[in-house]
C-alpha positions as CSV (number, residue, x, y, z in Angstrom):
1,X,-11.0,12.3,5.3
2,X,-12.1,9.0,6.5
3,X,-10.1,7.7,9.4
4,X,-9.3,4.8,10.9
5,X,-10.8,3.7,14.3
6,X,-7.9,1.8,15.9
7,X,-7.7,1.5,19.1
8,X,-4.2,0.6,19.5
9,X,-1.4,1.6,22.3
10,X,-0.1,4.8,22.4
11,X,3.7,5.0,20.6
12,X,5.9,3.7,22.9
13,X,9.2,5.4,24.8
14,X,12.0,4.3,22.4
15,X,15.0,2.3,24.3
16,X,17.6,3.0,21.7
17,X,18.6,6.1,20.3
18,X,16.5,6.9,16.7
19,X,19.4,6.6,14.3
20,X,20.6,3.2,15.4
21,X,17.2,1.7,15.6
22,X,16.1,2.9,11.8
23,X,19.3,0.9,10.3
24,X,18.2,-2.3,10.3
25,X,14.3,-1.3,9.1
26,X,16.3,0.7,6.0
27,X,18.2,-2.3,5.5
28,X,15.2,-5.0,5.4
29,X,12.7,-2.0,3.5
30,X,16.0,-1.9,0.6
31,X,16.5,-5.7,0.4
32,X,12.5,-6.3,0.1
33,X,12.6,-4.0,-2.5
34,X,15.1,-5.9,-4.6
35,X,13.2,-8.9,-3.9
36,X,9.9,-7.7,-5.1
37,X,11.1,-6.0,-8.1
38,X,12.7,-9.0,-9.6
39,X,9.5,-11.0,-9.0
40,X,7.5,-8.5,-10.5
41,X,10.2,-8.5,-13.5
42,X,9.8,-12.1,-14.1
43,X,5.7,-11.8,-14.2
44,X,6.3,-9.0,-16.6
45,X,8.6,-11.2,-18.9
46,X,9.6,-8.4,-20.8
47,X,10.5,-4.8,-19.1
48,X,13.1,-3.7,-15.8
49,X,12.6,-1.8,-13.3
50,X,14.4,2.1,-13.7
51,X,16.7,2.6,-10.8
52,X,17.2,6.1,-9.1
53,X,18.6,7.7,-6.1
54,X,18.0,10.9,-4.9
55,X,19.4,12.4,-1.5
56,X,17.2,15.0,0.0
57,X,18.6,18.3,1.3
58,X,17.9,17.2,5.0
59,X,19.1,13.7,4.7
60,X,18.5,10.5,4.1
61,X,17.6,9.0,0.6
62,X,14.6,8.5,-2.0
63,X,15.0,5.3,-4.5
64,X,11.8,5.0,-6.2
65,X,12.0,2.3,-9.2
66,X,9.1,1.9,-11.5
67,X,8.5,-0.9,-14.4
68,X,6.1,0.6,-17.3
69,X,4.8,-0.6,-20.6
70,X,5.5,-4.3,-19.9
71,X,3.8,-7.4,-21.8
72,X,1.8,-7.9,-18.8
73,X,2.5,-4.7,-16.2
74,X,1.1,-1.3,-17.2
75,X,2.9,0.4,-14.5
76,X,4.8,-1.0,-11.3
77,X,6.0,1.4,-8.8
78,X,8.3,0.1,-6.1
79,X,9.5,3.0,-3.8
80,X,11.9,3.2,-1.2
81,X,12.1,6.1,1.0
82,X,14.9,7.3,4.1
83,X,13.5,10.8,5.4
84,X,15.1,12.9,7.8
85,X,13.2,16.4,9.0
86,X,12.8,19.0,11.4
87,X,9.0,18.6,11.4
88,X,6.7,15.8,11.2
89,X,4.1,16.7,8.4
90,X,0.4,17.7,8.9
91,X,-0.5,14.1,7.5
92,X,2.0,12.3,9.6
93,X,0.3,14.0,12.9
94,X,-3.1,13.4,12.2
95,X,-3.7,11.1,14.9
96,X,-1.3,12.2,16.9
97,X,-1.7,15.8,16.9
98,X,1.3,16.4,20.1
99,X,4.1,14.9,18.1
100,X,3.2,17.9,15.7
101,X,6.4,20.2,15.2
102,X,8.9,17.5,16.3
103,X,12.1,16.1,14.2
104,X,11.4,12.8,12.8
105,X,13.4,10.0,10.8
106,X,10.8,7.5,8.8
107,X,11.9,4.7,6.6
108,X,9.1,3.2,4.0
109,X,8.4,1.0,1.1
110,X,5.7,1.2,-0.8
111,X,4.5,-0.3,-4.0
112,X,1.4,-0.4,-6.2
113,X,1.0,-2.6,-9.6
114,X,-1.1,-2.0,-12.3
115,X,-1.7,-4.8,-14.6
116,X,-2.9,-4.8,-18.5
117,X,-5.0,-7.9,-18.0
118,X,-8.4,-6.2,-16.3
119,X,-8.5,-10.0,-14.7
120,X,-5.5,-9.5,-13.0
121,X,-6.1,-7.6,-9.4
122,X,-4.5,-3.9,-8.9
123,X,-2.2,-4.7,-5.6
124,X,-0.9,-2.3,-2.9
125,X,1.6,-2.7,0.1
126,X,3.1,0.0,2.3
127,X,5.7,-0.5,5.5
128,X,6.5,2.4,7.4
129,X,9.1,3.0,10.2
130,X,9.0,6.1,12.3
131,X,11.0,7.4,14.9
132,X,9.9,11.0,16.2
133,X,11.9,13.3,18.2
134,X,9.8,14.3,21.1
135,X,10.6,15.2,24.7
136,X,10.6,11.7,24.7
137,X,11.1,10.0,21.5
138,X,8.9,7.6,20.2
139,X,9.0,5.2,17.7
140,X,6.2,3.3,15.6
141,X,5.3,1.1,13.0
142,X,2.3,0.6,10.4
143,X,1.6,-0.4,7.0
144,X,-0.3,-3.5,4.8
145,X,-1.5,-4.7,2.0
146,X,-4.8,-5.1,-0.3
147,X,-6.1,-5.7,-3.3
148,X,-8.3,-4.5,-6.2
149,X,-9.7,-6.5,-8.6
150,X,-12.2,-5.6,-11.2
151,X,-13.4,-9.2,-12.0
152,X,-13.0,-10.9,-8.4
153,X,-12.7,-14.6,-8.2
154,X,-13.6,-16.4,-5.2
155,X,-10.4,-18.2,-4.6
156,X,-8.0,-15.6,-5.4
157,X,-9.8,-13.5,-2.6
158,X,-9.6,-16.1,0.0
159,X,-5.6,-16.9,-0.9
160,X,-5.2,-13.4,-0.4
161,X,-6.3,-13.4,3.1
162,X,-5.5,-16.5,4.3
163,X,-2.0,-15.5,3.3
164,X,-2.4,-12.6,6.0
165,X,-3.9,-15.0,8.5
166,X,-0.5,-16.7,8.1
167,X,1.5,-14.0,8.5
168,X,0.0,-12.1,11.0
169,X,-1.8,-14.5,13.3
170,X,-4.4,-13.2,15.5
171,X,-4.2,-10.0,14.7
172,X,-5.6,-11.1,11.2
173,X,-8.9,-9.5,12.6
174,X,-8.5,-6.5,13.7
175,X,-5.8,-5.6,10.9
176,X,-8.9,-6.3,8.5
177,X,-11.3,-4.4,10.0
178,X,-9.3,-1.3,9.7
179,X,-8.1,-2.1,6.3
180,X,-11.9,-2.3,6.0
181,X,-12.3,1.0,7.0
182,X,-9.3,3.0,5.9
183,X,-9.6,1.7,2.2
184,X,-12.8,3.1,1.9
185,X,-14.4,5.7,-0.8
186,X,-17.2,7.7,1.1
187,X,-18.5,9.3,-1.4
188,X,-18.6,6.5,-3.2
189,X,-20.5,4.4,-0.1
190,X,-18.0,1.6,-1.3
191,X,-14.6,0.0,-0.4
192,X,-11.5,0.3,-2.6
193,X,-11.4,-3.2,-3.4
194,X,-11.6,-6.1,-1.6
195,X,-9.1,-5.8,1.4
196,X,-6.5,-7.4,2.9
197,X,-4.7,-6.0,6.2
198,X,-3.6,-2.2,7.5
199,X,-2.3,-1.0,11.2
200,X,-0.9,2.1,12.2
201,X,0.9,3.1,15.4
202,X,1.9,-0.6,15.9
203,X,4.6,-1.1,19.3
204,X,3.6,-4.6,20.8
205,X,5.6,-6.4,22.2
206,X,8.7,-4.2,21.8
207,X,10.8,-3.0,18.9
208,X,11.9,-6.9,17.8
209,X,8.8,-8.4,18.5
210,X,7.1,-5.4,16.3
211,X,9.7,-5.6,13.4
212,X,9.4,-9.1,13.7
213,X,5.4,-9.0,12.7
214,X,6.0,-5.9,9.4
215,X,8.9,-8.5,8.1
216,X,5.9,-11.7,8.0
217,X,3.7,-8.9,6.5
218,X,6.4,-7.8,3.6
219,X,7.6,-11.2,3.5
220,X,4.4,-12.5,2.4
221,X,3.4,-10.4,0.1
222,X,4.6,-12.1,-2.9
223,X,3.2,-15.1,-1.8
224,X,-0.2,-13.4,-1.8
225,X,-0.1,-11.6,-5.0
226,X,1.6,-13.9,-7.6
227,X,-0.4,-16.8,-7.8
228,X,-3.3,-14.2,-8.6
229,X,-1.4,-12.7,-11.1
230,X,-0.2,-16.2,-12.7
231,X,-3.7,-17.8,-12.7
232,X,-5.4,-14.9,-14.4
233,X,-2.5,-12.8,-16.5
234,X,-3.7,-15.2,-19.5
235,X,-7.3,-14.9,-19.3
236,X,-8.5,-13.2,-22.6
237,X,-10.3,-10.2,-22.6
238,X,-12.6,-8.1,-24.7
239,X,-12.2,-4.4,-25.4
240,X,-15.6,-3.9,-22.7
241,X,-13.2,-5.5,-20.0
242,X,-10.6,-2.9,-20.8
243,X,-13.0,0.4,-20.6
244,X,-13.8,-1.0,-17.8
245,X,-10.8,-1.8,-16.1
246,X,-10.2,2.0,-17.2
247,X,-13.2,2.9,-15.2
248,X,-12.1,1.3,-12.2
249,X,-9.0,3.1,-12.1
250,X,-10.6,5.8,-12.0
251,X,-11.5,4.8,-8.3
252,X,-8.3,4.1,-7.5
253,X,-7.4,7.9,-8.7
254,X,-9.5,9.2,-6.4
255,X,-8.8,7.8,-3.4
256,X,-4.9,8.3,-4.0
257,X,-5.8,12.5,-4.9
258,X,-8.5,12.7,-1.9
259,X,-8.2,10.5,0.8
260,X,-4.8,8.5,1.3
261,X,-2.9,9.9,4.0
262,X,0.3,8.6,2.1
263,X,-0.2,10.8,-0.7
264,X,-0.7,13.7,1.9
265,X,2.5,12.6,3.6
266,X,5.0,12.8,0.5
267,X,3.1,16.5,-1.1
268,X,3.5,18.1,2.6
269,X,7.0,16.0,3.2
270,X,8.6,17.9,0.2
271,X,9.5,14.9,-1.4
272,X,9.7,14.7,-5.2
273,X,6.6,15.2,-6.4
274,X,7.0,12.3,-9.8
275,X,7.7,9.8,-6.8
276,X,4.5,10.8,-4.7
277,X,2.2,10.2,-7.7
278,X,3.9,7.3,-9.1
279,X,1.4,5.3,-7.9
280,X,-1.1,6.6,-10.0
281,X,-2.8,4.3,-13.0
282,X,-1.2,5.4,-16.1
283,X,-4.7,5.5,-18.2
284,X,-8.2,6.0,-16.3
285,X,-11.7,6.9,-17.6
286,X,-14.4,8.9,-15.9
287,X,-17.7,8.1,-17.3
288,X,-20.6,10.2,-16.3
289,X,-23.7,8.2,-14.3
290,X,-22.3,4.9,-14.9
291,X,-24.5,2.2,-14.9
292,X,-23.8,-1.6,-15.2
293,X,-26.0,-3.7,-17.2
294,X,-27.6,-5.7,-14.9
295,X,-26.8,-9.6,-14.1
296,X,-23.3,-8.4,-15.4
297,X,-20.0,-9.7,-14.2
298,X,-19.4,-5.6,-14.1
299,X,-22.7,-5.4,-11.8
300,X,-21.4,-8.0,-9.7
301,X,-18.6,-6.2,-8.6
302,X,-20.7,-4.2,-5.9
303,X,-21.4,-7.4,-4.0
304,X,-17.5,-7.3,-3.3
305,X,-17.2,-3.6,-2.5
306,X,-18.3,-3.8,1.3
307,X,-17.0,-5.2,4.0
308,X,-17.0,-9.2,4.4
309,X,-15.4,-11.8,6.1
310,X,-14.0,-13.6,3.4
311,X,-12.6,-17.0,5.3
């Protein structure tokens, strides 16, 4: 697995007890959801979003909503998660291997889009809350969002991460770099798209300081994503684009399956399996020692797959 070099503080001693401190991160994680799905509705300008709730046995609640078959969205998945347990997961102690074996609550919302258009970016964001029951508890943030196109365009990349300068400020940096390096196939030697911003174990400044900084980054997601979507949803495409669009996918498949410690999380967590992998592109093609033709637009897509400061 390729892991993340942060170097950031160690969780910090929680001042309020676990329970009351996860209400108002459920609260803003359910509300964003709302939000984002009825964007994401009104770029689709055809299909809803499904609604579900499930309560796990141990608490808590799963509401995973997913848009397919739209005019211009292939599959959407917009999940919500409340999870109670007696025992953090292996994925969920990776990098901090003593909190292994301790009760936990976590709140998280995660989403993924995948569009028809193969000029339209694939998009990811994920917010986490946990709180873990240690000797001590602890609590800790972590979470982001990047983006995948196929056919990059200059500008779209840049109001991506501009967008993230504005929301997160000087830590714009540092939240690349390890987006940089999380997002990133090795056995492919390339990244998973073009970036965007990712930190884990996050506890500066305190608790309101902290949920202060994931709201700018949920907050701002939208204003990221959409204009991409609305400057390129209409550009026409020929059925080349498509297999390769397909191809591309194919990428995103096998970071999801092989590296993404999310993915990990919700298979060891026991959550419902159709939820864990609804973030998987509905249609992908493997093609065997695939070569672009050189001088391509397809070709030129390995320029973007590494690491670059983009503003």
């Amino acid at each position: 697995m390729h892991e993340c070099g942060y170097n950031f503080e160690p969780p910090m001693k929680t001042p309020l007890n676990g329970p009351l401190m996860i209400e108002p991160v459920v609260d803003y994680f359910l509300s964003l959801q709302e939000k984002i799905c009825t964007a994401l509705e009104g770029l689709d300008q055809r299909e809803t979003f499904s609604l579900e709730q499930i309560k796990p046995p141990t608490g808590g609640l799963s509401q995973p909503r997913v848009l397919a078959n739209g005019q211009h969205i292939e599959k959407a998945a917009v999940q919500f998660t409340h999870s109670k347990g007696p025992a953090l997961p292996p994925a969920a102690t990776e990098r901090n291997p003593h909190f292994a074996g301790s009760a936990f609550q976590a709140a998280a919302i995660s989403l993924i889009v995948h569009p028809c258009n193969p000029h339209v970016p694939i998009t990811h964001m994920n917010l986490r809350f946990f709180v873990v029951e240690a000797s001590e508890p602890v609590w800790y943030f972590g979470g982001g969002y990047d983006l995948t196109p196929c056919y990059p365009v200059d500008e779209d990349v840049v109001l991506w991460h501009q967008t993230a300068v504005d929301a997160v400020g000087d830590h714009y940096q540092s939240f690349k770099e390890n987006c940089d390096e999380y997002f990133f196939l090795g056995h492919r030697n390339e990244t998973r798209g073009v970036g965007g911003i990712f930190f884990d174990d996050w506890t500066e400044g305190g608790f309101e300081e902290s949920f202060a900084l994931v709201k700018r980054v949920g907050d701002s997601f939208l204003a990221a994503y959409q204009p991409i979507f609305e400057r390129r949803v209409k550009t026409q495409f020929s059925e080349a684009e498509r297999d390769f669009q397909l191809y591309r996918r194919g990428r995103y498949a096998e970071f999801n399956l092989a590296i993404d410690r999310g993915t990990k999380y919700g298979m060891q967590s026991g959550r419902r399996i159709e939820s864990v992998l609804a973030s998987l592109p509905p249609l992908v093609k493997w093609v065997y020692d695939y070569k672009a033709e050189p001088g391509s637009r397809e070709a030129a897509l390995a320029d973007y797959l590494k690491p670059r400061n983009w503003l």
